[in-house]
DSSP file (Angstrom, degrees, kcal/mol; ACC not computed):
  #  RESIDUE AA STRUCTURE BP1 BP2  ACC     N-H-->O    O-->H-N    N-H-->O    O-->H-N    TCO  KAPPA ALPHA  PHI   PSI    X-CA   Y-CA   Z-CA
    1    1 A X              0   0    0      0, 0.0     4,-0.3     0, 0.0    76,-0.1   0.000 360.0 360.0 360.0 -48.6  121.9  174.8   74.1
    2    2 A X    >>  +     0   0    0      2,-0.2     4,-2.4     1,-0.2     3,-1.6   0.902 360.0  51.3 -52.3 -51.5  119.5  175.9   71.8
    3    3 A X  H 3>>S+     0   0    0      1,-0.3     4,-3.3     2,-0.2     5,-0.5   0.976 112.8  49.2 -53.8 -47.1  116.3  175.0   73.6
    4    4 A X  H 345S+     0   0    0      2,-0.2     4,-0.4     1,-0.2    -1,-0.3   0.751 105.8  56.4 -71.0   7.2  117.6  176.6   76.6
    5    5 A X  H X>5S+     0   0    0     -3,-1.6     3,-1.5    -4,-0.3     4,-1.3   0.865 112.3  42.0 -86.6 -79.6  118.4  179.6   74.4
    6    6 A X  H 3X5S+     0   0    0     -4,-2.4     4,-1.5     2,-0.2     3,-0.3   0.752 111.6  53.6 -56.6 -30.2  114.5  179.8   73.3
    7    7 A X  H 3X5S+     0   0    0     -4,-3.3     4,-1.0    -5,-0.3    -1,-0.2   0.752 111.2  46.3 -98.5 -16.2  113.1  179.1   76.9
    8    8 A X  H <4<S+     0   0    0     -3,-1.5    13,-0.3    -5,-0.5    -1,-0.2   0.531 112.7  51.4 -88.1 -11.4  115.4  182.3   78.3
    9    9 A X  H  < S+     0   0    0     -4,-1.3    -2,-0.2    -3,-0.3    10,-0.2   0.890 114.3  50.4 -79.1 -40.9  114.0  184.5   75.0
   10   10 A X  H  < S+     0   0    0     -4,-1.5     2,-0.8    -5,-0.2    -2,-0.2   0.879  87.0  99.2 -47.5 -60.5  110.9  183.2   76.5
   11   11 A X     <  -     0   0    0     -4,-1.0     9,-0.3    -5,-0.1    10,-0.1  -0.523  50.4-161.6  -9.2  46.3  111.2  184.2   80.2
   12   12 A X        -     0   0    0     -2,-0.8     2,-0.2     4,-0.1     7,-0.2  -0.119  20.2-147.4 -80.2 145.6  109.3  187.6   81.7
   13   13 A X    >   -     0   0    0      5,-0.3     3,-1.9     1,-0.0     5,-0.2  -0.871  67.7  -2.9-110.7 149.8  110.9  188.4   84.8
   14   14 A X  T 3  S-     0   0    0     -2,-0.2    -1,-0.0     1,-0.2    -2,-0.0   0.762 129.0 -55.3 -20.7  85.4  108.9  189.9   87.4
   15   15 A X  T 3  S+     0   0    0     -3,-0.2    -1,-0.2     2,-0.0    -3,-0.0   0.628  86.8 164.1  76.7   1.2  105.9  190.2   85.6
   16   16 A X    <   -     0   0    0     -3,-1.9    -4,-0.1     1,-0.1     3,-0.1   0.116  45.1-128.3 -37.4 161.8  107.4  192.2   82.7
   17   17 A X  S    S+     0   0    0      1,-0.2     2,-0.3     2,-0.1    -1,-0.1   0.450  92.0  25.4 -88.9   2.2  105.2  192.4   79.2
   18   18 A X  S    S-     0   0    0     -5,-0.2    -5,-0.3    -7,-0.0    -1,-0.2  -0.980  86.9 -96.3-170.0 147.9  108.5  191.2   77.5
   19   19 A X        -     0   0    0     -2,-0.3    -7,-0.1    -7,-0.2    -9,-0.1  -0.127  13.5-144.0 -63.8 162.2  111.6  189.4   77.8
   20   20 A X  S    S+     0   0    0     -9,-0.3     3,-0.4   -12,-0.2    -1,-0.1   0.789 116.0  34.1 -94.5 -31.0  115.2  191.2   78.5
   21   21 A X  S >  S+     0   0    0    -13,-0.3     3,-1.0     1,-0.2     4,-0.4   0.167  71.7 114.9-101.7   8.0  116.0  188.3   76.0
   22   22 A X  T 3  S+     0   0    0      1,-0.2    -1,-0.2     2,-0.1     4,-0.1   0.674  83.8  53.3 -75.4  -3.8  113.2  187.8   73.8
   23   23 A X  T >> S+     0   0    0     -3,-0.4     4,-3.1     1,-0.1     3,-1.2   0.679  82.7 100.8 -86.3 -17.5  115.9  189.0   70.7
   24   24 A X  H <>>S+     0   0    0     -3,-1.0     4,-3.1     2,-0.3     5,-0.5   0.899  82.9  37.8 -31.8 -71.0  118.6  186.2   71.8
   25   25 A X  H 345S+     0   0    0     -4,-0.4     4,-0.5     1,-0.3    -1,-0.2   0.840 115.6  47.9 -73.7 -11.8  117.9  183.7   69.2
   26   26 A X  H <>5S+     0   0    0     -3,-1.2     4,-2.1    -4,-0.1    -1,-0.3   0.806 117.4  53.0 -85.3 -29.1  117.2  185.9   66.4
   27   27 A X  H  X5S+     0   0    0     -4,-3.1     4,-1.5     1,-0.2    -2,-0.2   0.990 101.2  55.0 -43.7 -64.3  120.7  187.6   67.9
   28   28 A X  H  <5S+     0   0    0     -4,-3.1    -1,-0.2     1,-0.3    -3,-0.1   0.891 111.8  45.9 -54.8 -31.9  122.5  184.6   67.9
   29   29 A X  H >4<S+     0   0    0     -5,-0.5     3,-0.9    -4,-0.5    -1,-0.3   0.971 113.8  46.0 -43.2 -77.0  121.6  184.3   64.1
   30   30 A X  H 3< S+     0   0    0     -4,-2.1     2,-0.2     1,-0.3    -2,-0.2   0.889 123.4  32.0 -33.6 -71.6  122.4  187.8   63.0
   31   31 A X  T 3X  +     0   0    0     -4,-1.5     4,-1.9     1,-0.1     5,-0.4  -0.510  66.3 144.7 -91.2  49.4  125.8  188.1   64.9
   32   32 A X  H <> S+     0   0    0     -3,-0.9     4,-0.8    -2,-0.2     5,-0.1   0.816  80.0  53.4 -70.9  -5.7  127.3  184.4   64.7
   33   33 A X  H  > S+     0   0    0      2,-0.1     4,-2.5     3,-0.1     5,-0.2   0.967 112.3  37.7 -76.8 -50.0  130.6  186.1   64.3
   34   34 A X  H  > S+     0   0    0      2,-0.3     4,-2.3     1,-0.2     5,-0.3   0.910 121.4  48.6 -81.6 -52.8  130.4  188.3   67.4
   35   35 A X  H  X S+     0   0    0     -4,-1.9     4,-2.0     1,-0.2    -1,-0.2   0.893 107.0  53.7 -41.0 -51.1  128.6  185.3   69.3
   36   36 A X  H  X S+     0   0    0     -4,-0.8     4,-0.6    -5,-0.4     5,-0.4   0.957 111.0  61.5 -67.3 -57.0  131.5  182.6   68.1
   37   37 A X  H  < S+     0   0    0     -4,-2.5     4,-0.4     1,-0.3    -2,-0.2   0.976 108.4  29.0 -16.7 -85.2  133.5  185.4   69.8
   38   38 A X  H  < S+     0   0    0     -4,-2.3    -1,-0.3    -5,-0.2    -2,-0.2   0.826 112.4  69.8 -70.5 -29.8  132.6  185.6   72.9
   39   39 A X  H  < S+     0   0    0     -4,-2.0     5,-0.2    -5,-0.3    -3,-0.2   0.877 106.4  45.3 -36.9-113.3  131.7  181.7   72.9
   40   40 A X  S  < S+     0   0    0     -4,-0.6    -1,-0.2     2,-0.1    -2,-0.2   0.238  77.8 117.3 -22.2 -13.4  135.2  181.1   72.7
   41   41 A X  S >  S-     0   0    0     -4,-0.4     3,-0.7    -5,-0.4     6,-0.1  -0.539  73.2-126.8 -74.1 142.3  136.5  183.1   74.9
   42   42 A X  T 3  S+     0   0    0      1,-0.2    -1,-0.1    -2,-0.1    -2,-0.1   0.673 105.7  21.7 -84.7 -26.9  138.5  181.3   77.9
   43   43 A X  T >   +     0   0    0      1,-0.1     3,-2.9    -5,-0.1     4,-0.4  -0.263  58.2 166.9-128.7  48.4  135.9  183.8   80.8
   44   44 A X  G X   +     0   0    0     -3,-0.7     3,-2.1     1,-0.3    -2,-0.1   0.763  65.1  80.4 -61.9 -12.3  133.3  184.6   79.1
   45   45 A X  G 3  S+     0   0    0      1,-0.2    -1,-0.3    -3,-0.1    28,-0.0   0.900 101.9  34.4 -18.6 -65.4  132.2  185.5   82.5
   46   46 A X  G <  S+     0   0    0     -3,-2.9    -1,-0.2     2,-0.1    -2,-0.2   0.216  97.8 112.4-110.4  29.7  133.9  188.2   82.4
   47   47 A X  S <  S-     0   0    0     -3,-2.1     2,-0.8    -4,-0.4    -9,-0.0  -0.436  77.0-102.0 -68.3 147.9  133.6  189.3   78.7
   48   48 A X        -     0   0    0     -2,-0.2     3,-0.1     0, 0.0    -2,-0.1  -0.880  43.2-138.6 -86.7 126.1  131.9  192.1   77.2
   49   49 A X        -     0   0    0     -2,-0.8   -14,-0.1     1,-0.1     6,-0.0  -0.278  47.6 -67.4 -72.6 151.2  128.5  190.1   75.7
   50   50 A X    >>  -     0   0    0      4,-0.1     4,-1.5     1,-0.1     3,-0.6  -0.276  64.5 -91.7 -47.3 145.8  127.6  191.5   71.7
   51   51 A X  H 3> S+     0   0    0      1,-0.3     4,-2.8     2,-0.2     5,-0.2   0.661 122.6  56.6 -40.2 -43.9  126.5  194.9   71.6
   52   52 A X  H 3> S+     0   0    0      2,-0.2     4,-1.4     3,-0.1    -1,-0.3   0.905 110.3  40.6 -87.1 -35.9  123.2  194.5   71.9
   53   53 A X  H <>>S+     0   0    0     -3,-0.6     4,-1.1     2,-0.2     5,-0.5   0.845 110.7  62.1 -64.3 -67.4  123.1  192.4   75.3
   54   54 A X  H  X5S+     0   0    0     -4,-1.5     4,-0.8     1,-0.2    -2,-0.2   0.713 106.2  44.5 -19.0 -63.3  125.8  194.7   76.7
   55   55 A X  H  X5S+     0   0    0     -4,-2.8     4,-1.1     2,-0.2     3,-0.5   0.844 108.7  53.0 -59.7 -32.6  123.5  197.4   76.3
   56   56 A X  H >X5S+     0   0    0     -4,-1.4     3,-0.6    -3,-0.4     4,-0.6   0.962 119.9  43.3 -50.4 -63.4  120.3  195.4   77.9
   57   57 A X  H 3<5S+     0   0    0     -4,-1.1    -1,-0.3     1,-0.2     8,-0.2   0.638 105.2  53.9 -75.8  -6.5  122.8  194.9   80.8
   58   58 A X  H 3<<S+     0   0    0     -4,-0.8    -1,-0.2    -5,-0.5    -2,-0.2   0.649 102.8  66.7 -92.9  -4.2  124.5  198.3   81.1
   59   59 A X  H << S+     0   0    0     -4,-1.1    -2,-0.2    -3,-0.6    -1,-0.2   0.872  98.5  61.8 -22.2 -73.0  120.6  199.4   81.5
   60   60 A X  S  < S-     0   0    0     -4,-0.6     2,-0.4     1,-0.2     3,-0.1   0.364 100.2 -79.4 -60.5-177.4  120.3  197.6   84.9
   61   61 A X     >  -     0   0    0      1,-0.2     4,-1.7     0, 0.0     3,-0.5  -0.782  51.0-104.9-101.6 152.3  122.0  197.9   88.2
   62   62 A X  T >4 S+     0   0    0     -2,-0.4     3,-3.8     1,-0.3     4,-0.5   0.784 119.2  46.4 -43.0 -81.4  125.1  196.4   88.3
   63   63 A X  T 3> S+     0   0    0      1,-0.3     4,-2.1    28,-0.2     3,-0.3   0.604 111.1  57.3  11.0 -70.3  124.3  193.4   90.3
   64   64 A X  H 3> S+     0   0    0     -3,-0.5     4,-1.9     1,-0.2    -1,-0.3   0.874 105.8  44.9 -43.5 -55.2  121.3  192.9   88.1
   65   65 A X  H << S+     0   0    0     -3,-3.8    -2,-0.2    -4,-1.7    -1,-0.2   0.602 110.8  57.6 -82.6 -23.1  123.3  192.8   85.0
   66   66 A X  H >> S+     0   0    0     -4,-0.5     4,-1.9    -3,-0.3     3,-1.1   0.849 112.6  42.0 -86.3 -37.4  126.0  190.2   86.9
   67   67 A X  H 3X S+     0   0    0     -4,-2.1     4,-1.1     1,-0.2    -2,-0.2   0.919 116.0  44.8 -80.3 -23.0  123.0  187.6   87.7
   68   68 A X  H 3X S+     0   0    0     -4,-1.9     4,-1.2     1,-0.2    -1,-0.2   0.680 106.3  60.5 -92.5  26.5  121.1  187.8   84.2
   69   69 A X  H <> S+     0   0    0     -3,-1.1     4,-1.7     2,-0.2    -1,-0.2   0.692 106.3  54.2-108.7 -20.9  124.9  187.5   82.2
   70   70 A X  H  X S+     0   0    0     -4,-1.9     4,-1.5     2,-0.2    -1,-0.2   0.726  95.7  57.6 -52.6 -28.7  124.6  184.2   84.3
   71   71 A X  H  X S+     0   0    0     -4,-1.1     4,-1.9     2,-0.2    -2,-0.2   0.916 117.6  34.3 -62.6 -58.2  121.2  183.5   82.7
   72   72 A X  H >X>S+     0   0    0     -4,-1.2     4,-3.1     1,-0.3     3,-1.8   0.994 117.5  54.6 -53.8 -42.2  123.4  183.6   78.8
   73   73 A X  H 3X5S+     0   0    0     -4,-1.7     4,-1.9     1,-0.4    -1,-0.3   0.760 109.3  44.0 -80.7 -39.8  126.2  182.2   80.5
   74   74 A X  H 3<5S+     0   0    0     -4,-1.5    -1,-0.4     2,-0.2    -2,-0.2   0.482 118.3  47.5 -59.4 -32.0  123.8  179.1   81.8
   75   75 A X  H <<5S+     0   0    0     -4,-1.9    -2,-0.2    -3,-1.8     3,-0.2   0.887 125.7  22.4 -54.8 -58.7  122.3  178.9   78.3
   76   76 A X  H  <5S+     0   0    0     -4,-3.1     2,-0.3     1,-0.2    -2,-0.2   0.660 132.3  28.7-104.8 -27.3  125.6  178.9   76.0
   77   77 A X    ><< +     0   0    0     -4,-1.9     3,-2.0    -5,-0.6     4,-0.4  -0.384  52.8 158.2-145.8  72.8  128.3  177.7   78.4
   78   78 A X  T 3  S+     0   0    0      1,-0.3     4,-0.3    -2,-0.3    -1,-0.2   0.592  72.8  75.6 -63.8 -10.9  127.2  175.5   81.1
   79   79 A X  T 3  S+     0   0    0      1,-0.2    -1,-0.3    -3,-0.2    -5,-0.1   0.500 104.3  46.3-101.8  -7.1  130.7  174.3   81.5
   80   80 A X  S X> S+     0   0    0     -3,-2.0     3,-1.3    -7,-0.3     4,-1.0   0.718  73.9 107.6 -48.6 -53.8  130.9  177.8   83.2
   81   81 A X  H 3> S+     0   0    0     -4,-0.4     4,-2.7     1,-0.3    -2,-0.2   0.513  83.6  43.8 -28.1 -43.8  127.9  178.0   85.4
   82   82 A X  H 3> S+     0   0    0     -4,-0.3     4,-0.8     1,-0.2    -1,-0.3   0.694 111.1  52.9-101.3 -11.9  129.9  177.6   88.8
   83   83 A X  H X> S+     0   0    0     -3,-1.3     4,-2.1     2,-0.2     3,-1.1   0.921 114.0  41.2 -81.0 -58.2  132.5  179.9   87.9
   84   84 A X  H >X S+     0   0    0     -4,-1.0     4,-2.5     1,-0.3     3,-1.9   0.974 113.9  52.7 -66.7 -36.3  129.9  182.7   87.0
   85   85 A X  H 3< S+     0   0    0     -4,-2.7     4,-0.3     1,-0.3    -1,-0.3   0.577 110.5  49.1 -81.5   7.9  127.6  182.0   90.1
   86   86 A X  H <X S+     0   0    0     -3,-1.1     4,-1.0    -4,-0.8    -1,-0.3   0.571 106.7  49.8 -88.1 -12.7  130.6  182.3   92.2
   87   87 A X  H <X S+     0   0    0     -4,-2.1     4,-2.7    -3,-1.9     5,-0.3   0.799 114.7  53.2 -86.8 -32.0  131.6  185.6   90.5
   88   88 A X  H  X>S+     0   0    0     -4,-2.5     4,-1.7    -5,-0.3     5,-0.8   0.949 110.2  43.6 -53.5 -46.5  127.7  186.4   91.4
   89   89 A X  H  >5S+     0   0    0     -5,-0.3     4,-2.0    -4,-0.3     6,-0.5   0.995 113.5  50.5 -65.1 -50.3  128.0  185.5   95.1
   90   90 A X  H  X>S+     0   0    0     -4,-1.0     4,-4.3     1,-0.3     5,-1.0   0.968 122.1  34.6 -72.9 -68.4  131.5  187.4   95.6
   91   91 A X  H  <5S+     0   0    0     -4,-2.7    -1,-0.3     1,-0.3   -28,-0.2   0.422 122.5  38.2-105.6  28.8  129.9  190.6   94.0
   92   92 A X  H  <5S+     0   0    0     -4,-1.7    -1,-0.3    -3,-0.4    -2,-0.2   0.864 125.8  37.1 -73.7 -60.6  126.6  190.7   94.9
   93   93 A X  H  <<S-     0   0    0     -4,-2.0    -2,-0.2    -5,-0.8    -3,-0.2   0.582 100.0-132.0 -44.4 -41.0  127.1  189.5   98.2
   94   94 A X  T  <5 +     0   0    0     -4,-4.3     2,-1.0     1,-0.2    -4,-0.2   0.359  55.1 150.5  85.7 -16.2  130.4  191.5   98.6
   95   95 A X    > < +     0   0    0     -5,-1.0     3,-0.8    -6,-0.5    -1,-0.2  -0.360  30.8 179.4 -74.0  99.4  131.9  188.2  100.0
   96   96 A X  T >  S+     0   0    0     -2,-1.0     3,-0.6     1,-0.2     4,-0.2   0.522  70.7  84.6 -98.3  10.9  135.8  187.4   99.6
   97   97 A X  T 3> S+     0   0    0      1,-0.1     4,-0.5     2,-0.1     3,-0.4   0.635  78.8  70.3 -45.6 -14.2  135.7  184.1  101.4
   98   98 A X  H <> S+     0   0    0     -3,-0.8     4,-2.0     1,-0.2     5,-0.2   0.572  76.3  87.1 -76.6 -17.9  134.6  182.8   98.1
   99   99 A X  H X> S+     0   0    0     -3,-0.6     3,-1.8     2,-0.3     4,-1.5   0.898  90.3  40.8 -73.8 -70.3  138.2  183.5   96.8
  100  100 A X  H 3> S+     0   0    0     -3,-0.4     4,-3.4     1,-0.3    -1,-0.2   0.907 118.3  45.5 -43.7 -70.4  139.8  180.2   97.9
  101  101 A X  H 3X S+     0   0    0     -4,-0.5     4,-2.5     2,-0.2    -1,-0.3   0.658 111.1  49.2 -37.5 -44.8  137.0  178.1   97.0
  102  102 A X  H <X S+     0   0    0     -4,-2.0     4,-5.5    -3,-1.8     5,-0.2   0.879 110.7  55.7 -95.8 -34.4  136.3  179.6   93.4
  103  103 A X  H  X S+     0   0    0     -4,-1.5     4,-1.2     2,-0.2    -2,-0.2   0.795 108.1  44.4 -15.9 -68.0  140.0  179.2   92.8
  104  104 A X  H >X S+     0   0    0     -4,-3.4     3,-0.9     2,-0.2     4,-0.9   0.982 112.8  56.2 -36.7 -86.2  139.8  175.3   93.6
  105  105 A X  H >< S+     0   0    0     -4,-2.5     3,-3.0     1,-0.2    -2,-0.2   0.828 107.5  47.8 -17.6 -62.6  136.7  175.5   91.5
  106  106 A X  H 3< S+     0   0    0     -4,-5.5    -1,-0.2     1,-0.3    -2,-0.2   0.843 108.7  48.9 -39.9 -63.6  138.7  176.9   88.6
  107  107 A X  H <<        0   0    0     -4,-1.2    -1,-0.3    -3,-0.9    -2,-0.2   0.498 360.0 360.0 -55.1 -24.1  141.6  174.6   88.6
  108  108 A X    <<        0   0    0     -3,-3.0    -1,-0.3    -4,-0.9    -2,-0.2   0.461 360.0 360.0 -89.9 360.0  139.1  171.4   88.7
């Protein structure tokens, strides 16, 4: 979890001079209460993230903010990942076929 922590602080996305994440692991430090939080949480999918990512993502367009809370969510809680990249497909995409399917998922 950690490595993948440091290689997403790392990250530039298109072509940036700096990461949307390059504070993450000094975050994760800082706030381990507020982190342990949201960790724990049963969706963090659909959590409000510690203040200072929340803001990084209320920044973007919406979309934006759904695929890089996939990025944490794919760092800290892989035992998520299909759950969040199916809440990415529904509302990116706009697609409610997904509904059955992410459902299934859940339950599995």
């Amino acid at each position: 979890m950690w490595s993948a922590c440091l290689v997403l602080s790392e990250h530039k996305f298109n072509g940036s001079a700096e990461s949307l994440f390059e504070n993450l692991p000094q975050s994760l430090i800082k706030n381990t209460g507020d982190w342990h939080k949201w960790y724990n949480e049963t969706e963090p999918e659909y959590c409000i993230l510690p203040e200072e990512f929340e803001n990084i993502l209320k920044e973007k367009d919406y979309r934006l903010s759904v695929f890089l809370k996939s990025l944490l969510i794919r760092s800290l809680r892989k035992d998520r990942l299909k759950i969040a990249c199916l809440k990415l497909i529904k509302e990116t995409l706009n697609i409610s076929c997904f509904e059955k399917e992410s459902n299934a998922m859940e339950n599995t």
